[in-house]
C-alpha positions as protocol buffer text, in pm:
chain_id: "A"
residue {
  index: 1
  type: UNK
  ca { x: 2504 y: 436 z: -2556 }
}
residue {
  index: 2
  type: UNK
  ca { x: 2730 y: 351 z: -2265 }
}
residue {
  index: 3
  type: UNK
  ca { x: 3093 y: 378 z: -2330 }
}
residue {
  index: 4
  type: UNK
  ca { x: 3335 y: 132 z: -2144 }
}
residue {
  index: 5
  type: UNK
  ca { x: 3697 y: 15 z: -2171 }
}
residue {
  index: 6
  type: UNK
  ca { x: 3787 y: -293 z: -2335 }
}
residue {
  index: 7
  type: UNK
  ca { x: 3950 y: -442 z: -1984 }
}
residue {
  index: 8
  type: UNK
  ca { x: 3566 y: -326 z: -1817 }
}
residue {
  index: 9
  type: UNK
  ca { x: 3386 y: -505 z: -2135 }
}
residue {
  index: 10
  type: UNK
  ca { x: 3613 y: -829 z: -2122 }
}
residue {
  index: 11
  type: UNK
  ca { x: 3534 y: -847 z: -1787 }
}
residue {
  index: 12
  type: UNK
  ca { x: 3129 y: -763 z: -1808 }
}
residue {
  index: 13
  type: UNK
  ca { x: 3114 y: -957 z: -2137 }
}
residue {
  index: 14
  type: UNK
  ca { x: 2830 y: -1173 z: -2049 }
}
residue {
  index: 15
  type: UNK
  ca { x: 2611 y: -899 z: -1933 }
}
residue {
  index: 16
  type: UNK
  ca { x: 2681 y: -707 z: -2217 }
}
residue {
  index: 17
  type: UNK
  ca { x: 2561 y: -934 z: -2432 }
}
residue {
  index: 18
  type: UNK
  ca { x: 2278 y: -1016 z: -2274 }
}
residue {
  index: 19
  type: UNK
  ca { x: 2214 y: -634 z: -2250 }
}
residue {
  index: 20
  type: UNK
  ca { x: 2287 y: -573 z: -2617 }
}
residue {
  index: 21
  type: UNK
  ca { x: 2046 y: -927 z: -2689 }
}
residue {
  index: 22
  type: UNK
  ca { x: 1734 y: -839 z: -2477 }
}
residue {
  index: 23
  type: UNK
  ca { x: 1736 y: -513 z: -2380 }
}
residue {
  index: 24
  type: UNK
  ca { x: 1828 y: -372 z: -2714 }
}
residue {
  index: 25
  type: UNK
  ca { x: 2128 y: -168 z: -2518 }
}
residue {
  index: 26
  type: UNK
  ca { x: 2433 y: -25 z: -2727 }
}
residue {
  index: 27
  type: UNK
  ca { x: 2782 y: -56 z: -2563 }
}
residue {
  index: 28
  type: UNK
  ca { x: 3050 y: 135 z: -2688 }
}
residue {
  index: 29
  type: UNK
  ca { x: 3391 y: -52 z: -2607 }
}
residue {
  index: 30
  type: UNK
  ca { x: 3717 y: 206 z: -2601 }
}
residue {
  index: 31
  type: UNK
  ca { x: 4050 y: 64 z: -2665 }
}
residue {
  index: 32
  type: UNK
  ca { x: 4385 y: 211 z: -2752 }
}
residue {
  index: 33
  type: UNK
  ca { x: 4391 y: 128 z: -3118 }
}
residue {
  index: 34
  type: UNK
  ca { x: 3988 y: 279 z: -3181 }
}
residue {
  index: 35
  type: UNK
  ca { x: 3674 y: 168 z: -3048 }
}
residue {
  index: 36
  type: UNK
  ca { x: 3385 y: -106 z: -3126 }
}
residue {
  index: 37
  type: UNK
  ca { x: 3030 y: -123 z: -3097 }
}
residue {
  index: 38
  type: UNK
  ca { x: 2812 y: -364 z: -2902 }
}
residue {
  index: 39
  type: UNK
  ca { x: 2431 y: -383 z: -3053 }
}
residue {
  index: 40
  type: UNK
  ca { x: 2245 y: -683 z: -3132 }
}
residue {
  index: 41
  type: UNK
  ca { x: 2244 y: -878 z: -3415 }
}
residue {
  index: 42
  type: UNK
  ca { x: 1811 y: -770 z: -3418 }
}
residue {
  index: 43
  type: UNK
  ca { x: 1956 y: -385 z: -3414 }
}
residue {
  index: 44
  type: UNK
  ca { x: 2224 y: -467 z: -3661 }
}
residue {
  index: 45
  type: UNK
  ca { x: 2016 y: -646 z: -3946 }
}
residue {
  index: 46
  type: UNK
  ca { x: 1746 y: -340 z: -3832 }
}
residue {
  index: 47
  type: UNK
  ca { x: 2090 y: -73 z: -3948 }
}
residue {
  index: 48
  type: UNK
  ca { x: 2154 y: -297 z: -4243 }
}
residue {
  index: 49
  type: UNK
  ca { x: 1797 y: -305 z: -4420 }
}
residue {
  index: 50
  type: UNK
  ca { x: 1720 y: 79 z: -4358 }
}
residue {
  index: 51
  type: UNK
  ca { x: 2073 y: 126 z: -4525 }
}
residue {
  index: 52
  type: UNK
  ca { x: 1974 y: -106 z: -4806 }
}
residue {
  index: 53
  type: UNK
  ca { x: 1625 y: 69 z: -4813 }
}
residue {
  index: 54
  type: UNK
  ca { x: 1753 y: 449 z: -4842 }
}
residue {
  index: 55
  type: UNK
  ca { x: 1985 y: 346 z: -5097 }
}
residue {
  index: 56
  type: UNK
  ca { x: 1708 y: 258 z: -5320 }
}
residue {
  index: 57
  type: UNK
  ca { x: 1727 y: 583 z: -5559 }
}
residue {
  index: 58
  type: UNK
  ca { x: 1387 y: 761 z: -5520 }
}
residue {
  index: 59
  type: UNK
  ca { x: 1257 y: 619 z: -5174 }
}
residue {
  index: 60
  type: UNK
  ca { x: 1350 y: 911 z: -4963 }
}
residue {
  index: 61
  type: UNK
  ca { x: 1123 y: 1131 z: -5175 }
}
residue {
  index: 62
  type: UNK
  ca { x: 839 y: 828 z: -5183 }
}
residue {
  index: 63
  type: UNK
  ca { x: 831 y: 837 z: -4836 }
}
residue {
  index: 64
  type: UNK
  ca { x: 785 y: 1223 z: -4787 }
}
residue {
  index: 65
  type: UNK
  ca { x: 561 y: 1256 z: -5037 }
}
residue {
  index: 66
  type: UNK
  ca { x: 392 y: 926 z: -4886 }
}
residue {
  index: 67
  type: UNK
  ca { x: 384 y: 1070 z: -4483 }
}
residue {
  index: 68
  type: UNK
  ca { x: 217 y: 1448 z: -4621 }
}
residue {
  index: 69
  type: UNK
  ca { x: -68 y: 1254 z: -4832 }
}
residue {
  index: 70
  type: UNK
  ca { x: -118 y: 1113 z: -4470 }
}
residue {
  index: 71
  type: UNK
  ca { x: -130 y: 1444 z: -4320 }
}
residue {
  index: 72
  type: UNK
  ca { x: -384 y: 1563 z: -4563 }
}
residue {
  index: 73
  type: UNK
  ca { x: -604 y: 1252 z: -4534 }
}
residue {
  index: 74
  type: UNK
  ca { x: -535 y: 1115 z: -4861 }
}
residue {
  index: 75
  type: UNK
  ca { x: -610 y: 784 z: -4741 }
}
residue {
  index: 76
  type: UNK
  ca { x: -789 y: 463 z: -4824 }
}
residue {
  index: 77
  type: UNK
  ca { x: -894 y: 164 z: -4578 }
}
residue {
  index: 78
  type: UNK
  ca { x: -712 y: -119 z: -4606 }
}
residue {
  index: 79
  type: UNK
  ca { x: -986 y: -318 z: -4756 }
}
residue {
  index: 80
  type: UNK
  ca { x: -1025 y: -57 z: -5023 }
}
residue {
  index: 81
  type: UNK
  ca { x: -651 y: -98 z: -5096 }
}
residue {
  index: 82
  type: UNK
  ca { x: -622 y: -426 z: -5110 }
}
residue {
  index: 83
  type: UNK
  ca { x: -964 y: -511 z: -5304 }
}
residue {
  index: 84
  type: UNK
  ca { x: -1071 y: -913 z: -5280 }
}
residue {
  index: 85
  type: UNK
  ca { x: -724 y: -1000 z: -5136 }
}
residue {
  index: 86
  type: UNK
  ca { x: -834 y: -864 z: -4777 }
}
């Protein structure tokens, strides 16, 4: 993340935001009163759903238990999993 003033972001604000928009870079703008975040809206909504998702109660601990039946091979093809729908 690159950290900037506010008078450095107002005047690179264009670049910024076409950093934050297509190269997926975070800006961190400094001013007196605290400091903002640049990211785009793609990265945002990305922060908001994985905060929605590990709020779910349970789906930490479906996940773990999920990733070591992976490590172990407990797998099925994706045929097998999804049966005539595939």
């Amino acid at each position: 993340m690159t950290t900037m003033t506010a008078t450095t972001a107002r005047r690179e604000f264009f670049d910024l935001v076409k950093g934050a928009a297509e190269g997926h870079k975070t800006f961190r703008i400094q001013h007196r009163q605290g400091a903002a975040v640049l990211l785009s809206e793609t990265d945002y909504d990305g922060l908001l759903e994985t905060l929605e998702l590990l709020s779910i109660p349970g789906f930490h601990a479906s996940i773990k238990k999920s990733v070591a039946q992976m490590q172990r091979g407990e797998t099925v093809a994706l045929a097998e999993a999804l049966g005539d729908q595939a």
